[in-house]
N, C-alpha and C positions, 0 to 999 in steps of 0.2 A: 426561364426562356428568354426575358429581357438580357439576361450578362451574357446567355451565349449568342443574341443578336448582335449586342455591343462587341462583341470580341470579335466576331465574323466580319463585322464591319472596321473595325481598327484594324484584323490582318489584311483583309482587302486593299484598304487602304495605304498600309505600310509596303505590301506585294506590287500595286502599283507604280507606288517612289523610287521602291529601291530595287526593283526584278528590271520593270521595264523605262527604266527611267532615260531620257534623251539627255545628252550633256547639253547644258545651257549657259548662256552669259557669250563668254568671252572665251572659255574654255573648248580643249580639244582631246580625244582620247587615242592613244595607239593601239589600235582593236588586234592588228598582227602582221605578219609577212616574214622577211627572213633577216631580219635585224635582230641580232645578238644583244645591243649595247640595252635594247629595252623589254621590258617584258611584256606579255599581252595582258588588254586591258588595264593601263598606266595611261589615269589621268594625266595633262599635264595642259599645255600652251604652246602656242606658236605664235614667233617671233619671224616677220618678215622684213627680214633685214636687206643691205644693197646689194649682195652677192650673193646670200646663202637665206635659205629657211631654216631656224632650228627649233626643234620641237624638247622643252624641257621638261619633265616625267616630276607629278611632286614627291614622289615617291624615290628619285633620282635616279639617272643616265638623263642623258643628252644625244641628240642626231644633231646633226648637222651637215643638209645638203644643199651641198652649191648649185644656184642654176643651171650653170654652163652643163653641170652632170646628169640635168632630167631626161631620160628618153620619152618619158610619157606621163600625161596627167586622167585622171579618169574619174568621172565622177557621176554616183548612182545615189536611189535614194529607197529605204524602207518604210514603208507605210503600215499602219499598226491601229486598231481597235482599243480602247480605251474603256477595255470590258471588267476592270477592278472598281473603278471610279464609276461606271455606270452600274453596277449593282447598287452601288451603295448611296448614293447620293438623286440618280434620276437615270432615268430610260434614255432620255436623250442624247447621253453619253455614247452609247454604243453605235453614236450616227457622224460623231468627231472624230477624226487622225489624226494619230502623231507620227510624224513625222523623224526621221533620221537620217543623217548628212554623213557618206561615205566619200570618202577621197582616195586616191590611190595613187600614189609616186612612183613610179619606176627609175630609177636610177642606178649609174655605175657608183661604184665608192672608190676611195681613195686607191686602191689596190688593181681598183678595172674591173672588179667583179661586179655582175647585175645583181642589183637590190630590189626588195618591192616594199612598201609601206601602206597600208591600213589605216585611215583616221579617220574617227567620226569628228563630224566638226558640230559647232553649238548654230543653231540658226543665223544669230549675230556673226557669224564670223565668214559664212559661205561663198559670198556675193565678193568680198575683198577680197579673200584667198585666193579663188578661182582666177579675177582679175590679174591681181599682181603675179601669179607666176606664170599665167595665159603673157603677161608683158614679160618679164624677166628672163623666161625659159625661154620666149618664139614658138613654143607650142601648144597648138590649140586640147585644149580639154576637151575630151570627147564624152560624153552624155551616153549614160544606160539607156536613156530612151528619149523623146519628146518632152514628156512630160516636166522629167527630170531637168530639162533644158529651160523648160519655161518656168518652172518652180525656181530653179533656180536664178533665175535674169528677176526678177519678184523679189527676192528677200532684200 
């Protein structure tokens, strides 16, 4: 009975990490939209450079979108129960969120066609992102909701 609590508990645990895990650090995910060059769900980064954001996949491709091409920036946010980690370690758990950082580019590409991009971003990186292309683009990010507005002006 004790190895199959043990085991219950190391998959919970593991199902936790790696099912629901938020990307963190410095790090950004391309979760999806109609960009060829990357695949969905490619880890990678963002580089906000003078002209252009580009987001490098470790897995490899590259985007690269110029300011001057954003139509729109959008940013929403997913809220989540933290019910692996709360079996297994304390009750209290199931009363903590995690949280997840969605962003959304809409942009023309090189050829004029509209693009849309998907990124989750890591907590650390929300508050400058949003900033620097709310400066660089001249367009305001527009917020899923309230909350999401003031969550994000916080980080």
């Amino acid at each position: 009975m004790k190895r199959w609590l043990a085991s219950l508990t190391i998959a919970c645990l593991l199902l936790e990490s790696v099912a629901g895990a938020a990307v963190r650090g410095k790090a950004a995910k391309y979760v999806g939209g109609t960009l060829s060059e990357l695949a969905p769900d490619s880890d990678g980064q963002f580089v906000l450079g003078e002209a252009s954001v580009v987001f490098t996949a470790k897995k490899g491709g590259t985007i690269t979108i110029p300011y001057s091409r954003v139509d729109s920036i959008e940013y929403g946010q997913k809220a989540g129960r933290r019910l692996g980690l709360a079996l297994t370690v304390s009750i209290f758990f199931i009363f903590s969120k995690k949280r997840k950082h969605f962003m959304t580019i809409n942009f023309d590409d090189a050829a004029g066609k509209k693009q849309g991009a998907v990124f989750e971003l890591a907590k650390g990186i929300v508050q400058e992102t949003l900033t620097t292309l709310e400066t660089k683009t001249g367009k305001k990010v527009d917020y899923e909701s309230d909350e999401a507005r003031k969550h994000a002006a916080k980080l």
